[in-house]
N, C-alpha and C positions, 0 to 999 in steps of 0.2 A: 504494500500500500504506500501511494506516495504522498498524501496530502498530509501534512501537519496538522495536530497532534500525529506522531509517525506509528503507526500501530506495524506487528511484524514483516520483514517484506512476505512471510512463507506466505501471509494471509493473502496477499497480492495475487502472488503466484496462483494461490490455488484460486481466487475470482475470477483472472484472467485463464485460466485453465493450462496456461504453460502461453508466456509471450512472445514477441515479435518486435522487430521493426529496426527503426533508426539509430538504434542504441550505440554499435558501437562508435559513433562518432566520438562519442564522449571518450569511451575506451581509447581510441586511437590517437588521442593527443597529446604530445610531447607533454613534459611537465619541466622546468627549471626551477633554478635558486636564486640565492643574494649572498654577496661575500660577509663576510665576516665570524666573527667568534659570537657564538650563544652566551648571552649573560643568565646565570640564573635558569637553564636549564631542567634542574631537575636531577637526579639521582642519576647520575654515570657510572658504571661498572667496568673498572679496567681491568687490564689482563697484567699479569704480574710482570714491571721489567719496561711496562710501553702505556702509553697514554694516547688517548685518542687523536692527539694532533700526530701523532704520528704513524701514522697510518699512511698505506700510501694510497697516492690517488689515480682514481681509475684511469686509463686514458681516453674515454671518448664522455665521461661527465664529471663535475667538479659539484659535491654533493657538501653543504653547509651546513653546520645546525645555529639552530635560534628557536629563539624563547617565544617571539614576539615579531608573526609574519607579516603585518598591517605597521606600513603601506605594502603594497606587492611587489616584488621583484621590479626594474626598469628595462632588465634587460635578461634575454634567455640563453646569451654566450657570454662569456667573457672575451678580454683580448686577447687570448689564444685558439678562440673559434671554438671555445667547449663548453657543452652543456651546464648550467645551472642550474642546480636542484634545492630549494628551500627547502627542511623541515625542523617539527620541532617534537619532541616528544618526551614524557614522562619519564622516561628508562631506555640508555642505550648500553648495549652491549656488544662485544668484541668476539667472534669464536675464532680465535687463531690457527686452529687446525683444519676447519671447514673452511677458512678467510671466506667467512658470513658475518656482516655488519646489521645488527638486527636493533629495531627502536619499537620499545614497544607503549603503550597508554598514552590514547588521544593525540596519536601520530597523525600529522599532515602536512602534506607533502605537496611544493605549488612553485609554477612556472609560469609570471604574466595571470593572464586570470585563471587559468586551469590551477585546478586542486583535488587532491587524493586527503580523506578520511580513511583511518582504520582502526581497529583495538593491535594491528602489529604491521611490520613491514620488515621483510629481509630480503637483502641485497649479498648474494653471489658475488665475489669479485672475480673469480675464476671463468664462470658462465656469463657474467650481465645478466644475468636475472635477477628483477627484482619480484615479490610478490609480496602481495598485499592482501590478507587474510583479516575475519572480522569485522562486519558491518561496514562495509566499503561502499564509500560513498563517494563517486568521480565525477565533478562538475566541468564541464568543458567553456571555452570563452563565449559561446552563444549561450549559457545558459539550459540546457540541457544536463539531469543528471541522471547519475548510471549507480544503479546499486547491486549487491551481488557477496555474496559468501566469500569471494574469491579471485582476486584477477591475479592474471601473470604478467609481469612486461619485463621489458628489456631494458638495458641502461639510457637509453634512448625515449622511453616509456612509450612505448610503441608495445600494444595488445595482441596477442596472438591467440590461446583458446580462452573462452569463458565459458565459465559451467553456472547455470541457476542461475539467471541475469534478469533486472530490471532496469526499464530504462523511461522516467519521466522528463518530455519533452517540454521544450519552455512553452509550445502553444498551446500546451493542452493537453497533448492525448498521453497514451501509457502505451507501453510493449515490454514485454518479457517474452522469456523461452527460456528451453533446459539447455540448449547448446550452441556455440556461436563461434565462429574463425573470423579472424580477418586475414584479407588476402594479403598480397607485398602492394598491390594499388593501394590500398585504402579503402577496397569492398569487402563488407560486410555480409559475410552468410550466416543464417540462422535457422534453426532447426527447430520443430512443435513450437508451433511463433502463434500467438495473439495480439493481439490490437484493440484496444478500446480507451475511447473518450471522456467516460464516465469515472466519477467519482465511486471508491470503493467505501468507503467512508461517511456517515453522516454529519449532519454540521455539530452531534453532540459526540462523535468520536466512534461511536459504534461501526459495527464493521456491515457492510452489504454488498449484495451480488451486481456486479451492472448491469445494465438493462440490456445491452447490446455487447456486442463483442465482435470480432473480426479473427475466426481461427485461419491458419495456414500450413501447410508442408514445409512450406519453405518460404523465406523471406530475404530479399538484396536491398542494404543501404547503398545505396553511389553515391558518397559524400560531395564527388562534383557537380551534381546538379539537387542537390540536398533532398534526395528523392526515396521512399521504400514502395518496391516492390512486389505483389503476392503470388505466390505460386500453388496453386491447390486452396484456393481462399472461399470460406462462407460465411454468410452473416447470420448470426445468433443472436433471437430475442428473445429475454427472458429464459435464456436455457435451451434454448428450442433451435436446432437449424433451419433456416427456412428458406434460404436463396444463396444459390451458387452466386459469386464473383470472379467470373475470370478477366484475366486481365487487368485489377485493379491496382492501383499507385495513388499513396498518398506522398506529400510533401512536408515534411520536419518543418519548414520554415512557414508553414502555414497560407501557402498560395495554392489555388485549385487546377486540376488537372482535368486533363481529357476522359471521359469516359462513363455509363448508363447511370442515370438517375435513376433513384425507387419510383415505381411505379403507381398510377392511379386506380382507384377501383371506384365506380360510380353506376349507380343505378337509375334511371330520371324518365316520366311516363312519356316525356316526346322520342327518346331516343332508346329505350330498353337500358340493357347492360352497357358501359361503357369501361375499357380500356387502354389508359391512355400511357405511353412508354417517352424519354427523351434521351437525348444523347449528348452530353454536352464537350463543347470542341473547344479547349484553351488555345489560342490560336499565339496571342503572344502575350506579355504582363501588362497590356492596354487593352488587347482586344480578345471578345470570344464569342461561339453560336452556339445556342442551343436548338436543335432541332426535334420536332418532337409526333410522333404518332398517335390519332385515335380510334383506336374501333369500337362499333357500335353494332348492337342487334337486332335496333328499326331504325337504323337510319346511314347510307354510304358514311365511308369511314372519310377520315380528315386528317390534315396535316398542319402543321406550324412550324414557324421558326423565328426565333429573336439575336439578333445583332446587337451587341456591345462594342462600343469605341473610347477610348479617353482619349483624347488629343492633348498637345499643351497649349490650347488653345479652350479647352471644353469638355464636354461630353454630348453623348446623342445616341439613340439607344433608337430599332427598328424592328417591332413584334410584326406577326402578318397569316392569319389563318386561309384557308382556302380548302373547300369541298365541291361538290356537287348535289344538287339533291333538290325534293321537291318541294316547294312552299305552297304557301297560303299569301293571300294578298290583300285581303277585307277580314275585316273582325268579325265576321259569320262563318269563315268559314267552308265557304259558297263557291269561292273565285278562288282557283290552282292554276299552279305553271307546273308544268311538267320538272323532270330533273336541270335546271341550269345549275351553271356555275354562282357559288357563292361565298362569301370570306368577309374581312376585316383587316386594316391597317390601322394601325397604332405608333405613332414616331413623332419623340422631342427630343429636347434637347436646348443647351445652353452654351455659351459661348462669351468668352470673357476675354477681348479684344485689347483694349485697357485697362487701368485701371478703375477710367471714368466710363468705358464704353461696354457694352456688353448687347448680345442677342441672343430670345428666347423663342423659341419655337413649338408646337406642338400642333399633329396632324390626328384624325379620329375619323375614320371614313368607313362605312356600311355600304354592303353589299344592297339590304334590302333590311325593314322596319325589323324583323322577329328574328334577325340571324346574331346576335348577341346574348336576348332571349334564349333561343333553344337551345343553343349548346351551352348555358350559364358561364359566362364572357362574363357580362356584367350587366346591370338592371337600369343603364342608365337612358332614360325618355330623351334623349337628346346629345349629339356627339359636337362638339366646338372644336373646330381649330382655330389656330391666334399665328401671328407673328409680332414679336415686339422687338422694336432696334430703341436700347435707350443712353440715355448718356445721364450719368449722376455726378454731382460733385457737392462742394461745402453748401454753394448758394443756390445751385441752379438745377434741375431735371428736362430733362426730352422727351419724349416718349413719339414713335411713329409706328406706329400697329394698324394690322388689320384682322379683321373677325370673321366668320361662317360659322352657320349653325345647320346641322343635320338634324331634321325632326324625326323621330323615331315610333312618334305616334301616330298609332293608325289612321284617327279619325282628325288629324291636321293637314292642311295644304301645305304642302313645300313650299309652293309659287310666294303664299304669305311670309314664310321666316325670312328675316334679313340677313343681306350681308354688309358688315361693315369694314370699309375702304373710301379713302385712308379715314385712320383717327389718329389726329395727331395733337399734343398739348406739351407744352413748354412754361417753364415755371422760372422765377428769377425772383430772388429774396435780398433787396439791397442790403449793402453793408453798415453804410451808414444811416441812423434815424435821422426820419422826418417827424419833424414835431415831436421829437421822444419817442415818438413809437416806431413799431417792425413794419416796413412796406414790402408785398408783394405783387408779383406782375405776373399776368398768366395771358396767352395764349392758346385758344383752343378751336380744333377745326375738323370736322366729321361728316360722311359721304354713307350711306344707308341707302341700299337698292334693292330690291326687288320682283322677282320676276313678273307676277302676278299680283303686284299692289304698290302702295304708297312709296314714292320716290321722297327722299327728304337729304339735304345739305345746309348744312350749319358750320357759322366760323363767330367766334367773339374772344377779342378781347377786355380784361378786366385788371382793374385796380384796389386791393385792400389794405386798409392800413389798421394797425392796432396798436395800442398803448395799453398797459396793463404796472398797476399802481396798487402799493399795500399800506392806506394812511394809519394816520395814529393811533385808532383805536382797532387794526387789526384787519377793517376791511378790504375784498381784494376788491377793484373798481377794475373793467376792460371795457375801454372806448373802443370800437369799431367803424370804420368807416367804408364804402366799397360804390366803388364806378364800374360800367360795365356795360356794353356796347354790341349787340348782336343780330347778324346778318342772315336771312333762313330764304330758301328755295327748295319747293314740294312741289308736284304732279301727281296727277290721281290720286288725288287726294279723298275721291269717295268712293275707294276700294275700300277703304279703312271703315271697319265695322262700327267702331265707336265712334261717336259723331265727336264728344270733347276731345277725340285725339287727333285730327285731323289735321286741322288748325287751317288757313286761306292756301289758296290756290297760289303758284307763281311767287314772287319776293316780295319778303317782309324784314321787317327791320324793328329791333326797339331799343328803346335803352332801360338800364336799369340805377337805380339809386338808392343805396340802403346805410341807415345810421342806428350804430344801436347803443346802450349803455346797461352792462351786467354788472351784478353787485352784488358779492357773496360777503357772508359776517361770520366765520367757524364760532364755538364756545367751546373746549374743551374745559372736562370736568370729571370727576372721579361718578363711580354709580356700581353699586353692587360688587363691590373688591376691583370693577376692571378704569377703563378710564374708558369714556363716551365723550364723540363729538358729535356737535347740533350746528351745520349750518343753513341757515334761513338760506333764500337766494330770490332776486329778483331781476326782470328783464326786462328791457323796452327796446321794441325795435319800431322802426318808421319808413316802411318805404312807400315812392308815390305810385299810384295806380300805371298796370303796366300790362300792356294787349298781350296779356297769357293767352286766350282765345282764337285769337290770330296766326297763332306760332305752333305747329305738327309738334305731338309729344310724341317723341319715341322714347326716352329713358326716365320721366320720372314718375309715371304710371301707379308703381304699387302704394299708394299714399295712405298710411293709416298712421294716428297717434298713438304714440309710446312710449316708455320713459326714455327710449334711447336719444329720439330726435325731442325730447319736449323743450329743448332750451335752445337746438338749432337756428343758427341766422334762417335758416329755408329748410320748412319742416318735409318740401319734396326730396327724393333719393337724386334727382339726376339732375339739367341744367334745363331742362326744356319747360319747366312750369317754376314760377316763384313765386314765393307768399307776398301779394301787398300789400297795404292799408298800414293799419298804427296799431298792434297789441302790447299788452303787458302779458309776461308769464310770471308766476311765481310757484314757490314748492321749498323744499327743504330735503336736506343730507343727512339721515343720524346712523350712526357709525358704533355700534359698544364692543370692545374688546376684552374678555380675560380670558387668564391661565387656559388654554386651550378653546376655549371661545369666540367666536367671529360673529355678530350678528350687524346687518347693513340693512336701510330702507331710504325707499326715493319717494316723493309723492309729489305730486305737482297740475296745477292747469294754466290756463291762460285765457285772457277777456281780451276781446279785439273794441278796439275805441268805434270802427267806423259799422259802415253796414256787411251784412252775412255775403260773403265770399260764394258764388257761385263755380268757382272753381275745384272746391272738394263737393264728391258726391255725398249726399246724406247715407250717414251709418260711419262715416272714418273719422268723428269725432272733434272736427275742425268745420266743419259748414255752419255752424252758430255763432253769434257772438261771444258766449259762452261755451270754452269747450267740454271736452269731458274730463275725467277726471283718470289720471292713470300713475301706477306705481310699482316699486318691484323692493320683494323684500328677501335678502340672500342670509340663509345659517347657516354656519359651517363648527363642526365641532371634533379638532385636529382633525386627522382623514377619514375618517370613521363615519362621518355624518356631513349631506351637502344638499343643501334643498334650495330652488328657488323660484321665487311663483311672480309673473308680472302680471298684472290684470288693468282693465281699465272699464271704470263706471261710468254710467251714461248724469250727464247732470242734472238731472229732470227727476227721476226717477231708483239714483243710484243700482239700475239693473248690470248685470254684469256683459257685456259685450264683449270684450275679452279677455279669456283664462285661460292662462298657461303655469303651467308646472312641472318640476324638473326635479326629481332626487334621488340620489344616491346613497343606500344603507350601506354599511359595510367594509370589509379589506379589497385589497388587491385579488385576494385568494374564495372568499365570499361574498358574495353583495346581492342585493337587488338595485333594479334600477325600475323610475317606473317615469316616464313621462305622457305632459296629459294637455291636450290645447284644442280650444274652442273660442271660436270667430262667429259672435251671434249678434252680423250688423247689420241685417236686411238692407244689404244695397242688391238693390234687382241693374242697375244702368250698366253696370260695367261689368265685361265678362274675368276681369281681374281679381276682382275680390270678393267672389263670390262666399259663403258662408259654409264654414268647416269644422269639425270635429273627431278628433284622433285621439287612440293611445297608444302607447307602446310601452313596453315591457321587456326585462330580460333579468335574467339570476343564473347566480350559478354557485352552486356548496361543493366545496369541497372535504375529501375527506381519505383517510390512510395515507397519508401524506404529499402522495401522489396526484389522486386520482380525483375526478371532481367532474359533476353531473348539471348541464345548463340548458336553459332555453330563453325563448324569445318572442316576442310575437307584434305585431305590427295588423288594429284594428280599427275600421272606418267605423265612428260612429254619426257619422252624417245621415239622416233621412230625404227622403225626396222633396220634403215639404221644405227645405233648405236649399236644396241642389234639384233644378228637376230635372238635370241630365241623368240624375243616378236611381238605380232601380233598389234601394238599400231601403232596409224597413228601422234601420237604425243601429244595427250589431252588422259588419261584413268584415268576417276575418279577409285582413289583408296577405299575409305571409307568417307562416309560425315554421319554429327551427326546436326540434331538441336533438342534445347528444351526452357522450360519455367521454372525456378524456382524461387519458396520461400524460405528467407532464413530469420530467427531472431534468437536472442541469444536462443529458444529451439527449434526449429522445422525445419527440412528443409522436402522442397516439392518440388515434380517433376515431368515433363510427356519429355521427350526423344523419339526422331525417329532416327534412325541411319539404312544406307540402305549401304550395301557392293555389290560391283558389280564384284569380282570374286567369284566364287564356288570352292570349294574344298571338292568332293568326296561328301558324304551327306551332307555337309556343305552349303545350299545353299544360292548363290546371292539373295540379295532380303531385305526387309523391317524388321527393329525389333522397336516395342514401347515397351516401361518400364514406369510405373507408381512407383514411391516408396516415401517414406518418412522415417523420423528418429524423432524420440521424443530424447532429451538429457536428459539426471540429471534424464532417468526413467528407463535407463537399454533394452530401443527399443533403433534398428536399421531402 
């Protein structure tokens, strides 16, 4: 066993069942000394007539003794080109008749950073054998050590047979064996060889079996390219042989090789039985492919492969599935294509030109709506690619991107989803204050097209300045101040379903104007052993009336109040709609902290001075002069406990319109989670924010130290009288997952059922089980 507390190696041996591997590296490395006399030593036994300095010295090492080996030798010859051997040890002695120089108790023996531990060590001057018997402990200068009953070496400390050998690598793994040569290269042969990455040892010292293991016939280190090799190799779980390995090669140094990943086991109602195999190809210490196989028992079988690159310039990474096979093309069902071709591309990547300049990219492209879906790829209604070139530095940002969107659901027009080209926005933060405060400068310019609907182009530039002041009695004051100038061109404009989003026909233009003054007052104060702040806060903003109406909204669409935006210059998300007229907000921050205690609350509204704003629809809590009322209140108590609920009350009636909830029981190792959110605004105008209710759920106990049992579940509790696109009477399980897994520091294992109860096109409703595992520190997934 190698892990500290150090329990017997024998116990090792027998977990690993007779080891393997990289070991003798360790073995194989020279060891030297440092000149001088041993002070203090320890008990020398001379031989009658002669004293230990007089001895004579070998001729191919100059072997020293000392008390006291720290710092480490500087050098491993001396000026006559001969080996240097530090040790020190408890008791040396002299056999003049054998001319054997032996040292025995707490001997160690070290050359640069290599070093030999033993309870004894004799040295042959006749032969040049040294051997080094008793709890031999051989750390070589990577950090690798070598334990062992017994090594032999040469005056040169060069290893030839080892018998009962353990050998813990610095990245991780372990190998032992009963028998082991090293060649005159420097190759390592070894005999009844094991492998494994697993601790044998628990963290309270106790001893245990590993989970896995790696046996062999035979095993070759090649110290030149720091590599072991299996010969007759199978992987062992939990005692059990279960999968031949030929050909396998790990690396000591901790870098991945060529050669079959563990395989997949899947069961799913659109596709039957699935099995899926890869191969992965280290191609050089930048770059690698995995290629990968699936068969299936209702459905043509499939292929993939992923490309790896690191440049010094970046990285960029290229997945890419491809089958044949038949689909569906309407969510009935109804409408098939015969077998075509079908797949998936996946590729980004980053790129770091500069220090100021950088590009990122990412591509996401479907073959057709349900082919991510059916082979479970991934669940995502929609694929984006981007390009971004940007340039950062102290004062300023760039940014020039463009966007697509792949819709993926069934019952959307493509023709409608945009694309955006170019979007470009440039930011500039002067150095020096104006008027005391921070000015910043932005430019911004964006191109939105579409095949089948609204065309829109937009360009503005803007001016903000801020001052931000802490007077005498503590308050913070921030002046804001902002200019703003913007140029818009739309066609077809009454493609656009939503009439508010339209905005006129052909060029428009407006300006904007906005001044505000925020004003926070903290209290800090002692409260129930912890210490609590209360700060009040209050806002005025003033801007003058501005043809929001006139101007196409494409990005600030999702508008509802909440504590997030409630004190926002512009309670909309994007640029295309701005709040105007005169409001006050106000609300407060209290804050309690002790000894393992977190508790946080927000509450807050705002009163508009002028008249009701036709610009939010009714239900988003802003169309009144009076808005509503909304807050968020977070507990946390150490990691154990994490809850947190925002809601917002209607101000008429204090009815609740929106509740959300979020919490987290539990460790790392046990928990529940439950999350819970309902949208009760009866806005019927806008297909945006229609009216929603969800939960979701997930736990998982663990238990035998290991093992631990979870699920999940994801439920619509929206009704139809809410949504009347939806045929839900109120409960409609959305997706639920349970499974069983094993997890130790190398292996995880698992068996998963996850059942979806909508379909989508050949995507069908129904039952999927997975079986998989992962080996660590062996390069499986």
């Amino acid at each position: 066993m190698l892990l500290w507390p150090q329990p017997s190696r024998n116990s090792f041996l027998h977990a690993l069942g007779a080891g393997a591997g990289a070991l003798a590296l360790a073995a194989a490395a020279p060891l030297a000394a440092q000149d001088g006399a041993a002070t203090g030593a320890g008990t020398v036994e001379e031989p009658e007539g002669e004293s230990p300095t007089d001895l004579p010295t070998p001729p191919d090492a100059v072997i020293v003794a000392q008390s006291d080996l720290d710092p480490p030798p500087t050098a491993e010859f001396n000026e006559a080109g001969e080996r240097q051997i530090a040790f020190a040890s408890d008791i040396l002695s002299y056999d003049s008749d054998a001319d054997i120089v032996t040292a025995e108790g707490n001997v160690v023996l070290r050359s640069g950073e290599r070093s030999v531990r033993a309870d004894s060590v004799s040295w042959s001057r006749r032969t040049g054998v040294i051997l080094a018997s008793g709890n031999v402990r051989f750390v070589d200068e990577n950090g690798n050590q070598l334990f062992s009953d017994q090594v032999e070496l040469t005056d040169e400390f060069e290893a030839g047979a080892l018998e009962n050998l353990l050998l813990a690598l610095r990245q991780g793994g372990r190998l032992a064996a009963r028998r082991g040569l090293r060649e005159t290269d420097g190759t390592i042969a070894l005999q009844e060889a094991a492998y494994s990455a697993c601790a044998v040892v628990t963290p309270e010292g106790c001893d245990k079996d590993p989970s896995w293991r790696i046996t062999a016939d035979r095993v070759i280190y090649d110290p030149q390219d720091s590599r072991v090799r299996f010969q007759g190799a199978y992987l062992e779980l939990f005692g059990a042989r279960i999968l031949p390995l030929p050909g396998l090669a790990i690396r000591t140094d901790g870098g991945a090789v060529s050669g079959f990943l563990v395989p997949d086991l899947r069961f799913s109602e659109s596709n039957g039985v699935e099995v899926s195999g890869s191969y992965y190809i280290r191609l050089a210490d930048n770059k690698d492919l995995t290629v990968s196989a699936y068969a299936f028992t209702e459905a043509p079988p499939m292929v993939s492969a992923q490309w790896r690159h690191l440049t010094d310039k970046g990285a960029y990474q290229i997945t890419g599935y491809a089958t044949n096979s038949r689909r569906f093309t309407d969510a009935t069902r109804t409408d098939t294509f015969e077998s075509e071709p079908r797949g998936y591309l996946f590729a980004n990547g980053k790129f770091q030109f500069t220090p100021e300049w950088s590009l990122t990219s990412s591509v996401r492209l479907a073959s057709d709506r349900t082919f991510l879906r059916r082979y479970d790829i991934s669940r995502d209604d929609r694929l984006r690619s981007m390009v971004d070139l940007e340039r950062i530095d102290r004062n300023s940002y760039f940014s020039l991107a463009g966007w697509a969107t792949q819709t993926l659901r069934l019952n959307q027009d493509q023709g409608q989803v945009p694309i955006a080209l170019p979007a470009m926005d440039y930011r500039l933060r002067l150095d020096e204050p104006v008027l005391g405060g921070k000015v910043e400068l932005q430019a911004n310019t964006l191109a939105i097209m579409r095949d089948e609907g609204q065309d829109t182009q937009r360009a503005f530039a803007r001016a903000k300045w801020d001052l931000r002041k802490i007077l005498g009695l503590g308050q913070v004051v921030t002046l804001t101040g902002l200019l703003r100038g913007d140029v818009y061109h739309s066609n077809n404009n009454l493609l656009t379903q939503t009439v508010s989003y339209r905005g006129e026909n052909g060029w428009q233009a407006r300006g904007v104007a906005l001044g505000a003054l925020d004003v926070e007052w903290p209290f800090v104060g002692e409260l129930l052993g912890g210490t609590q702040v209360f700060t009040p806060r209050v806002q005025l903003v003033v801007t003058p009336p501005i043809r929001n109406l006139a101007i196409p909204n494409e990005d600030a669409r999702a508008i509802d109040l909440e504590d997030s935006n409630l004190f926002a210059l512009n309670r909309f998300p994007g640029y295309d709609r701005i709040e105007d007229g005169a409001r006050i907000t106000y609300g407060f921050d209290w804050e309690l902290r002790r000894p393992g205690w977190e508790v946080k609350t927000t509450l807050g509204q705002s009163y508009r001075l002028d008249a009701d704003r036709d610009i939010f629809p009714d239900g988003t809590g802003l169309s009144e002069k009076v808005s509503d009322i909304v807050g968020r209140t977070q507990l946390r108590f150490r990691d154990f406990v994490k809850l947190t609920h925002r809601f917002r009350l209607d101000k008429d009636n204090l009815a609740v319109r929106r509740n959300e909830f979020d919490a987290t029981v539990g460790t790392s190792a046990t928990y529940v989670e439950v999350g819970y959110l309902r949208l009760d605004r009866n806005i019927t105008s806008v297909e945006d924010l229609q009216d929603r209710e969800e939960l979701r759920a997930a736990a998982r106990l663990s238990f035998a130290n290991y093992w631990s049992v979870f699920g999940s579940g994801v439920f619509n509790l929206t009704n139809r009288d809410e949504d009347l696109s939806l045929s839900s009477d109120g409960f409609q399980p959305i997706r639920t997952r349970l499974g069983v897994a094993y997890q130790d520091d190398c292996l995880e294992l698992g068996l998963t059922w996850r059942r979806d109860y909508v379909s989508a096109g050949d995507a069908e409703r129904g039952d999927t089980f997975q079986l998989y595992f992962s080996l660590k520190n062996l390069g499986f997934r």
